[in-house]
Structure formats: structure tokens, C-alpha cells
C-alpha positions as CSV (number, residue, x, y, z in Angstrom):
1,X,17.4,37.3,17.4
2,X,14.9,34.4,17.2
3,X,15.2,31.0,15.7
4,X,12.9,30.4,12.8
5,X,11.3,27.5,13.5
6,X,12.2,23.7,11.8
7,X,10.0,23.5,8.4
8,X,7.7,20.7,9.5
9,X,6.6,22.5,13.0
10,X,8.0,21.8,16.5
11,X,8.1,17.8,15.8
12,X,10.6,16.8,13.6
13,X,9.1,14.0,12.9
14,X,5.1,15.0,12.6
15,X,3.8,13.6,8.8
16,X,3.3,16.8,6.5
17,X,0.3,18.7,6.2
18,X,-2.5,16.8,4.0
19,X,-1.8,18.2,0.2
20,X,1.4,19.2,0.9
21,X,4.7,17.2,-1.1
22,X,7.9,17.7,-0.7
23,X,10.1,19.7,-3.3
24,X,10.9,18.2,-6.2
25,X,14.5,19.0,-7.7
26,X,15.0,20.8,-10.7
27,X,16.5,19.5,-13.9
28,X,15.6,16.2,-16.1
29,X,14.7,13.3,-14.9
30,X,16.6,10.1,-15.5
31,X,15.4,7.9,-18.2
32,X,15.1,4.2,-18.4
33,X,18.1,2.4,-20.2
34,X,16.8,1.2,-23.8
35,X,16.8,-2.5,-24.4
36,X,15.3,-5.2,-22.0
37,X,14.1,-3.7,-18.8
38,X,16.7,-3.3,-15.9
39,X,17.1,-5.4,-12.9
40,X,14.6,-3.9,-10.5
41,X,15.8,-4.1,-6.5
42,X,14.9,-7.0,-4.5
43,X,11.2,-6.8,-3.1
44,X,10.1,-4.7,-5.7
45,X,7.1,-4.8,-8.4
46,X,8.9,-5.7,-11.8
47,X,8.1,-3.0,-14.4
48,X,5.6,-3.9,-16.9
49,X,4.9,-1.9,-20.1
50,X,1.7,0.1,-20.3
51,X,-1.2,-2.2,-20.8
52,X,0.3,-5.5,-20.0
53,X,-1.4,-7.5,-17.0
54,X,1.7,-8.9,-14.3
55,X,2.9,-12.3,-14.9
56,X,0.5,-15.2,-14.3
57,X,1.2,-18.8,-13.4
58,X,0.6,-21.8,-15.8
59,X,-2.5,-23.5,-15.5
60,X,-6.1,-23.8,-16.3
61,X,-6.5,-19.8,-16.1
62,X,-3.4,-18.8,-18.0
63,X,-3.8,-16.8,-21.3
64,X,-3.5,-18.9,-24.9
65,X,-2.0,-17.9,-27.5
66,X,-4.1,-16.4,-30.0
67,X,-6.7,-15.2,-26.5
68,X,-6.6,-12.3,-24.6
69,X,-5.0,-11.9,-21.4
70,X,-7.2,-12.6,-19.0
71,X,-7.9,-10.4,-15.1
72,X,-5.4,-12.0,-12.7
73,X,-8.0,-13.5,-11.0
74,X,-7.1,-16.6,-8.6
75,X,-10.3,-18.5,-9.2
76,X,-13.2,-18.1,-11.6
77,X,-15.9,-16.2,-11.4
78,X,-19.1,-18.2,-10.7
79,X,-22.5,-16.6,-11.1
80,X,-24.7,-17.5,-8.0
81,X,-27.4,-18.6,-10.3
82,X,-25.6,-20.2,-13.2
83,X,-26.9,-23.4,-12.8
84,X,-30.6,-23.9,-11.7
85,X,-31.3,-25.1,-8.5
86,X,-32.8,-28.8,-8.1
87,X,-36.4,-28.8,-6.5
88,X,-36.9,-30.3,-2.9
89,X,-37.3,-34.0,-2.3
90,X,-40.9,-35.2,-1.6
91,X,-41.6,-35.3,1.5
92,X,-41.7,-39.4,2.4
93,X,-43.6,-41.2,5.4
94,X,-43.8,-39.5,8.6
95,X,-43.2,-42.6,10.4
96,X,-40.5,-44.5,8.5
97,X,-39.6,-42.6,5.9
98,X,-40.5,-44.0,2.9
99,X,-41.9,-42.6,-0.1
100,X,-43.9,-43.0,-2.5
101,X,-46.4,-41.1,1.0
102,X,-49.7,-39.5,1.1
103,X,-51.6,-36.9,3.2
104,X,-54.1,-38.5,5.5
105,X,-55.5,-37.7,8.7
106,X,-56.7,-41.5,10.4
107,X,-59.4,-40.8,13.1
108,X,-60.4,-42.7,16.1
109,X,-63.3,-42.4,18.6
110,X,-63.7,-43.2,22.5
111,X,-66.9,-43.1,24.7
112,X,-66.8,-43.0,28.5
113,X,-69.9,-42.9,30.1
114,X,-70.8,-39.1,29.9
115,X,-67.2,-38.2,28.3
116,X,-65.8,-38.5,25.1
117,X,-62.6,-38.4,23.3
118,X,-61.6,-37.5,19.7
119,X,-58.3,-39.2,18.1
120,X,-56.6,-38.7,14.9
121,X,-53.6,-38.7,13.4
122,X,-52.4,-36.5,10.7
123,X,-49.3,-36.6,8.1
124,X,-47.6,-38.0,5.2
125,X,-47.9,-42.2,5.4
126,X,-46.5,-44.6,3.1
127,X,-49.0,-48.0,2.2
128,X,-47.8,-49.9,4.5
129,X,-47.7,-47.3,8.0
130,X,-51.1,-46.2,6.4
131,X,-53.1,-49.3,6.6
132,X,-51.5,-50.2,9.6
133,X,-52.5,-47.0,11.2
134,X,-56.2,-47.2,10.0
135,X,-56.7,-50.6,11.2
136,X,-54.9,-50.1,14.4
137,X,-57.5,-47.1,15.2
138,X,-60.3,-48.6,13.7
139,X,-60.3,-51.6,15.6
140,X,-60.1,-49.6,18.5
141,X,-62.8,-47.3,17.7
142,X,-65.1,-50.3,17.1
143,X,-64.8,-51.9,20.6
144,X,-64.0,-48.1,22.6
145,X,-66.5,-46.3,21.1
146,X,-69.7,-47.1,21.9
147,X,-69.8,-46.1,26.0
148,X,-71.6,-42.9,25.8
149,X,-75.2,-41.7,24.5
150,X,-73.7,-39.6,21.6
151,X,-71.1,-41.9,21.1
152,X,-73.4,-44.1,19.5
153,X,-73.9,-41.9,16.8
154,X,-70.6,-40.7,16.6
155,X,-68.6,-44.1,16.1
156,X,-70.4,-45.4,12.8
157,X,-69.6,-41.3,11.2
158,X,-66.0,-42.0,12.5
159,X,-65.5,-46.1,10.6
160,X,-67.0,-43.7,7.7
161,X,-64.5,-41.3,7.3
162,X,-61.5,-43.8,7.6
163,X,-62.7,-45.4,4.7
164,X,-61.1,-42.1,3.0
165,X,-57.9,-42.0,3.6
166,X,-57.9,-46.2,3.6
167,X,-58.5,-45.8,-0.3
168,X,-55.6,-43.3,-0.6
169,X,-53.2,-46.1,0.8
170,X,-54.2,-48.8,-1.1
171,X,-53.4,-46.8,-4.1
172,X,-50.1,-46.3,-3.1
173,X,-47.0,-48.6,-4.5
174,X,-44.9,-50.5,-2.4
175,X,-42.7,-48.2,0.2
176,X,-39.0,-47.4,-1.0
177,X,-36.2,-46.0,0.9
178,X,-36.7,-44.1,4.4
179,X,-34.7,-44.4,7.5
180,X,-36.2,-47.2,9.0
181,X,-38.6,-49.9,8.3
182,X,-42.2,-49.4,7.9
183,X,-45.0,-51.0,10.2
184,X,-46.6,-54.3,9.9
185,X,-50.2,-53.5,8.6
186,X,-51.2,-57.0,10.2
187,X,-54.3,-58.6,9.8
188,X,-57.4,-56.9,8.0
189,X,-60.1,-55.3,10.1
190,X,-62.9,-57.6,9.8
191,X,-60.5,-60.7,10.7
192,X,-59.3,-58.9,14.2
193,X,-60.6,-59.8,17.5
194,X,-62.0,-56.3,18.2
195,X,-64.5,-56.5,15.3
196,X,-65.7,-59.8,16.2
197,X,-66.5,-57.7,19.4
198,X,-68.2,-55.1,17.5
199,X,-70.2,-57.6,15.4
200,X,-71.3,-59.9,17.7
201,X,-73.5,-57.4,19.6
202,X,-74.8,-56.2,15.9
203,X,-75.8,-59.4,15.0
204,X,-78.2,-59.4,18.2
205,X,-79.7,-56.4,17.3
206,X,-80.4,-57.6,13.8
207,X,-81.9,-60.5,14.9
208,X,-84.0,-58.5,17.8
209,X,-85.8,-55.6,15.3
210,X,-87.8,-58.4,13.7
211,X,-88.0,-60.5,16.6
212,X,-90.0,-57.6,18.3
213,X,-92.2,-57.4,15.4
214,X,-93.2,-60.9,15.5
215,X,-93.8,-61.0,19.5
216,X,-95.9,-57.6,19.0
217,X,-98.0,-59.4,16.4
218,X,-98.5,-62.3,18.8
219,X,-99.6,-60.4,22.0
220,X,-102.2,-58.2,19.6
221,X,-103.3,-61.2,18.5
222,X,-103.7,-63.0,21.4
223,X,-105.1,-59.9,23.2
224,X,-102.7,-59.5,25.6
225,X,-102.6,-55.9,27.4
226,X,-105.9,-55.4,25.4
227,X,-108.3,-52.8,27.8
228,X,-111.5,-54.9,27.8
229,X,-114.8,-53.4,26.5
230,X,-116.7,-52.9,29.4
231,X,-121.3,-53.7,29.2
232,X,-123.8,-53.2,30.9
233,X,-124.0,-56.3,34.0
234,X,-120.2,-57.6,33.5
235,X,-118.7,-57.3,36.7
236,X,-114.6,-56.3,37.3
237,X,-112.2,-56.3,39.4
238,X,-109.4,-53.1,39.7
239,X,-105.8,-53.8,40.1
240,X,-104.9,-50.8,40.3
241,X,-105.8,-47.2,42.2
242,X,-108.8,-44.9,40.6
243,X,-106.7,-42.9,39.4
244,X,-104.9,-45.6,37.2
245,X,-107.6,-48.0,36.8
246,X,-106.7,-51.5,35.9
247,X,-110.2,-53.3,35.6
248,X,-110.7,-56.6,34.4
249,X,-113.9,-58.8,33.8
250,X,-114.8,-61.2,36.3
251,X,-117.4,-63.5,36.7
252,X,-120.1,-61.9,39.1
253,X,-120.7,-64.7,41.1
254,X,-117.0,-65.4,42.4
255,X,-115.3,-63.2,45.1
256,X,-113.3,-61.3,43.1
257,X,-116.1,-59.5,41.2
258,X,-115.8,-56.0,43.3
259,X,-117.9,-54.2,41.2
260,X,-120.9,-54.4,38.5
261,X,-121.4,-52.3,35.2
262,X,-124.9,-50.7,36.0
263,X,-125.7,-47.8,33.3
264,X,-123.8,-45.8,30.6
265,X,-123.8,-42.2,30.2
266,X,-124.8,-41.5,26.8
267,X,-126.8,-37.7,27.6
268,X,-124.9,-35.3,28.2
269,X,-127.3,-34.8,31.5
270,X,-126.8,-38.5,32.8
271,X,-125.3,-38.9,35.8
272,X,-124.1,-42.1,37.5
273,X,-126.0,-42.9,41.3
274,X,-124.9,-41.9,44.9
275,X,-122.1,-44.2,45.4
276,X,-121.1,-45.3,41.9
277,X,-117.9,-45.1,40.4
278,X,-116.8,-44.0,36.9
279,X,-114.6,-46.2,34.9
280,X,-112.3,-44.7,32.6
281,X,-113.3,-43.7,29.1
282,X,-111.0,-46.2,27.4
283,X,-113.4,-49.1,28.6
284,X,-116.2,-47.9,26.4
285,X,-117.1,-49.1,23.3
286,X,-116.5,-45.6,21.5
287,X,-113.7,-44.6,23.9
288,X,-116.0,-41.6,24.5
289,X,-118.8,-42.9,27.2
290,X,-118.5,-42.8,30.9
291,X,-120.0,-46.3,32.5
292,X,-120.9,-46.5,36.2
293,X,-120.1,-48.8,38.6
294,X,-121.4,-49.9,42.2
295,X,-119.9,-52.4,44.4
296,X,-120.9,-55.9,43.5
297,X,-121.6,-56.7,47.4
């Protein structure tokens, strides 16, 4: 005859089937003892009437009298946006620190021969690093940055657009706070050695526009580099080739008259002799007439 198995399977000691409870016993149940609550064994939960929260400790979170009990919770319950968040500092000077700073981009200029080179620096600057940093670069740019054609140009647009930012600094207070000190701004730009540079060579080219105008006056006057109106009879001498005549009136009877003034053409059918020259149209009275000339000797 065969054994019936054990009633939880071949492992005596497998957990029961999920769902499955053991057998309760028949009959009533034991009651609690009236009165206070009975000792409970060591290491268990104390019994607590329906309702009732377990014991909490004395402090800032226990229950007053006259309050509900409160959820046995160890510390309090803090929204993540109960309290508004404070805004970000302002951003102070990028080179020390300091506030009150402004936005500013200082600009500088170099010319080398057929190169350039475009400088600048950009950020938050307090007054002081500000004008220190425009007068630094623009004392530069006045003795650097005039060695190259388009640099010429360039330079005076570049002093311009400093004077921007310049304005912003000088509207600033004085620098506060930052973690370290803030730069010297030194002496101001006109009272450095590199404009005296820059307006040395300005002050000769003042001076040299009218200077120009007076000496032009003088030679026109004076009829220098004038192209002589050549007559009939003077005789010249050419300094130069025929085909860039430089004649000038001579006295025919010294040896440097080569050649003599015989006939204009003023008909359009005139022509000069065999052997005659033509002297250029700007020797004529109305710039328009052709005048011959034959060799003096």
C-alpha cells in the first residue's frame, strides 16, 4: 500500500502555495482582558486602540492639547517652493570683480605695412578697469595704427568708437567689492607719451595744407612751371625729347637758341615747311594752333 504523501509536497519545509493559509481552529477566540491593556511580549508593537496614532516623543512636533494628533512624521514637511527664490547677483567686473560693471567692448587697431590687425576686448568692466582699458588701447592704437594704406582710415573710425563705451565708465560709481583690486586707470590719454606721438605728426600736417596753398599761390604768381606762349620770330630751346617737349624762349642771337618760330597754322590747309618742326599745341596762344619751327642755325 502506498504512502500518501506529506501535506506541503515532498519538501517539508517548501513555503505554501500562494493563497493558501493554514487551518484555523474551531471554537471562540480569546478576548482581550477588560481594563488597561495587557503587558504585550518583549519586541512587540504595543496595542493601540482603533484610531489612535503610536506614541510620539516630546518636542516641537508633538501634539497640544486642545490640537489634533499630528502624522508621526520625523521632520516637517517643507514645500520645495515655499519661499521664493532670491534672483542672481549681478554680474560685477570681469577683471576684478567689482560691481557696480557695464557691458563694453574697448577696440584697438594695428597697421603693418600691407597687414592689419583688429583688437578688442569685450565684458562686464567696472570704472576704474574700464578707463584703464580704453586708454591702454587707445594710446596704442594712436602710435600702432597708422602703418598701412587702409589703416589710415581705419584708426580715426576706431578712437571714434571708444569714445562709446568711455562714456558708459565715466558714468559708473566708484568700484565696490570683487576679489581683487581693480586697475590703475593712470594718466588721461591726451597727457600720455603715445599721443604726443600721434599729435606731433598732426600738427605738421595742419600746418602743411595751407602752407601748400601759399607756395602754390607764389609759383603762379611768379610764373614758375608756366608753358610760355610761343610768336612768331622768338626763338627756344627744348629740354626735353619731341615727344615731351620742354621749350623755352631764348634770345636768338645766343647759342642756345636751337630753333626759331617761323609761321602758325591757322587753315586747316597750312602746313609747316620741309624740315620744320611742330611744337606742341599748349605753346599757342588759344592752346588750339600748331606753330612751326626750323633750326635757328
Amino acid at each position: 500500500m502506498a504512502t500518501p504523501p506529506p501535506p506541503h509536497g515532498p519538501y517539508p519545509h517548501a513555503q505554501p502555495p500562494a493563497g493558501s493559509y493554514p487551518q484555523q481552529p474551531a471554537g471562540p477566540y480569546p478576548q482581550p482582558p477588560a481594563g488597561p491593556y495587557a503587558q504585550q511580549p518583549a519586541g512587540a508593537a504595543p496595542h493601540q486602540p482603533p484610531g489612535a496614532y503610536p506614541h510620539q516623543p516630546a518636542g516641537p512636533y508633538a501634539p497640544q492639547p486642545g490640537h489634533p494628533a499630528q502624522a508621526p512624521y520625523p521632520y516637517a514637511q517643507q514645500h520645495p517652493h515655499a519661499h521664493p527664490q532670491a534672483y542672481a547677483a549681478a554680474p560685477g567686473c570681469r577683471l576684478c570683480g567689482a560691481q557696480p560693471a557695464v557691458q563694453a567692448t574697448v577696440r584697438g587697431h594695428q597697421g603693418l605695412l600691407f597687414l592689419m590687425r583688429f583688437l578688442s576686448r569685450r565684458g562686464m568692466f567696472c570704472r576704474s578697469c574700464g578707463l584703464a582699458t580704453y586708454r591702454e588701447m587707445s594710446a596704442k592704437t594712436l602710435w600702432q595704427g597708422w602703418w598701412s594704406p587702409l589703416s589710415v582710415a581705419i584708426t580715426p573710425l576706431t578712437l571714434l568708437m571708444n569714445l562709446g563705451p568711455r562714456s558708459r565708465f565715466r558714468k559708473l560709481a566708484a568700484p565696490v567689492g570683487g576679489f581683487g583690486p581693480s586697475l590703475d586707470p593712470g594718466k588721461s590719454l591726451l597727457r600720455r607719451p603715445e599721443a604726443l606721438l600721434f599729435l606731433v605728426p598732426m600738427a605738421l600736417v595742419v600746418l602743411a595744407i595751407p602752407t601748400l596753398f601759399v607756395l602754390g599761390a607764389f609759383v603762379q604768381g611768379a610764373g614758375i612751371g608756366k608753358v610760355p606762349t610761343l610768336a612768331v620770330g622768338d626763338c627756344v630751346r627744348n629740354e626735353g625729347d619731341w615727344k615731351d617737349q620742354d621749350l623755352e624762349v631764348v634770345d636768338c642771337g645766343s647759342a642756345d637758341a636751337e630753333y626759331k618760330v617761323t609761321r602758325r597754322l591757322d587753315a586747316p590747309k597750312d602746313e609747316c615747311a620741309d624740315g620744320e618742326l611742330l611744337a606742341d599745341l599748349e605753346y599757342s596762344p588759344d592752346k588750339m594752333t600748331v606753330s612751326c619751327l626750323a633750326p635757328a642755325r
